[in-house]
N, C-alpha and C positions, 0 to 999 in steps of 0.2 A: 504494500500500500504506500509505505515512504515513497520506495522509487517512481511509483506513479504519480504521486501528487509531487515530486519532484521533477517531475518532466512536465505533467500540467503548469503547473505553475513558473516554469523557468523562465528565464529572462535573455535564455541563449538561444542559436537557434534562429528557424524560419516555421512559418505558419504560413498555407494556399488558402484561398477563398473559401473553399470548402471547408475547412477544421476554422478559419474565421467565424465564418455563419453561426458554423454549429456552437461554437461558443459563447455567440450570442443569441442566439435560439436558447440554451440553457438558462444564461444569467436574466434573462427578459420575463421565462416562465418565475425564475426566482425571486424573483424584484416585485412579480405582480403578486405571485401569494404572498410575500412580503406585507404588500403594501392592503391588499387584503385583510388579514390577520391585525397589520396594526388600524385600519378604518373601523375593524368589527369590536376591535379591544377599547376603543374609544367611542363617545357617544357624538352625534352630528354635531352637538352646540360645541363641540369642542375640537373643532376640526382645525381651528386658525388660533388655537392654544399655544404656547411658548411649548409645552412639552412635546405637542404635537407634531410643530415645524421642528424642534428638535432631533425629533427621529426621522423626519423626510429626509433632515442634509445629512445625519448621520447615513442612514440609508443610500445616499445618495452618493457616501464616500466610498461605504464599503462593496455597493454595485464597480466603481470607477476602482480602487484599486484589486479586485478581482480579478477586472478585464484587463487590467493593465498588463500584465506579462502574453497575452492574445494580441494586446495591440502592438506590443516590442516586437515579437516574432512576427506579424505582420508586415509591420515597417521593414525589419530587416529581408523581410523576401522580397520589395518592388524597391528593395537598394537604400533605403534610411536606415538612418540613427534611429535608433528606438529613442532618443533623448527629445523627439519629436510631441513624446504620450505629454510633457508638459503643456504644450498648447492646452490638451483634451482636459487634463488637471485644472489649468489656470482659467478656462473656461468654466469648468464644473461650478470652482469657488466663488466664482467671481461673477454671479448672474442673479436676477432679479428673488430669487425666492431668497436671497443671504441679503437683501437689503431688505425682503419683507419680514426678517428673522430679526433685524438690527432695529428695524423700526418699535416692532414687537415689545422687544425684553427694554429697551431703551424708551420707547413711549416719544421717541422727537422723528418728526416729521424730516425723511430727507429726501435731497430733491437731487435727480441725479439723470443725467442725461438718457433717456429709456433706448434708444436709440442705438446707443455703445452696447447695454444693458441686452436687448436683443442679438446684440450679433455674436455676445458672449454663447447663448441659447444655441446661435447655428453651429456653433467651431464644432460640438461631438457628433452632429447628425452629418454634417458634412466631411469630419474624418471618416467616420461608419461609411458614408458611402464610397468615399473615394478606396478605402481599405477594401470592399466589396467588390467595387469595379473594373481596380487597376491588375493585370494578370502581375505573378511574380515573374522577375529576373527567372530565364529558363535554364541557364547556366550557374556551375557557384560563383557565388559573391564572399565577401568576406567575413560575414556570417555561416558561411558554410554551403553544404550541397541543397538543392532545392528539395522539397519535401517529396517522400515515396508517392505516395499516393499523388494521384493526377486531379485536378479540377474542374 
């Protein structure tokens, strides 16, 4: 089991489209019973609760460093840096649900350009796709040999 979750999880390495998906196939099913479980453990009035959003971003971490060692091998098979998953990170933290969380627990009104605020929203939907679309390097890189399996 070690060695499997030590290859799951590694940070070396190349990942194809296909073992991309599926990894996000997985983390998507998980995130929604997730998000499931904690809607049903809490009552409606208390949906925009400090403990509430609490556990959205926590949740929302621990979805983003999961997939993170999927999105490294990713990167490295269409010839990136894995050092790239920062964008996906800096976007995560840095979008409107953490100013609705700042407002929240702080009670001051801030006024912040929505606009930046949105684009922070697009950087993981638009890594996801480009990671989706883009075929890996067919030869090795310096990451290594491209993955057995075909895509």
């Amino acid at each position: 089991m070690n060695e499997l979750t030590g290859k799951l999880f590694s940070l070396n390495g190349r990942l194809n489209r296909t073992g991309f998906l599926h990894s996000l196939l997985v983390l998507i099913v998980a995130v929604v019973g997730l998000n499931l479980v904690l809607d049903l453990l809490l009552a409606s009035d208390q949906l925009l609760s400090v403990g509430y959003l609490i556990a959205q971003r926590l949740l929302e971490i621990l979805y983003l460093a999961a997939w993170t060692p999927f999105i490294v091998r990713r990167l490295h098979d269409i010839g990136l840096s894995g050092k790239w998953v920062i964008a996906c990170w800096l976007s995560a933290l840095l979008d409107q649900r953490l100013l609705l969380l700042v407002e929240v627990i702080s009670g001051i009104h801030i006024v912040a350009p929505v606009n930046l605020l949105m684009v922070f929203d697009l950087v993981v939907p638009a890594v996801t796709c480009l990671l989706l679309l883009k075929p890996g390097e067919t030869g090795a890189n310096r990451w290594g040999e491209p993955p057995r399996y075909a895509d």
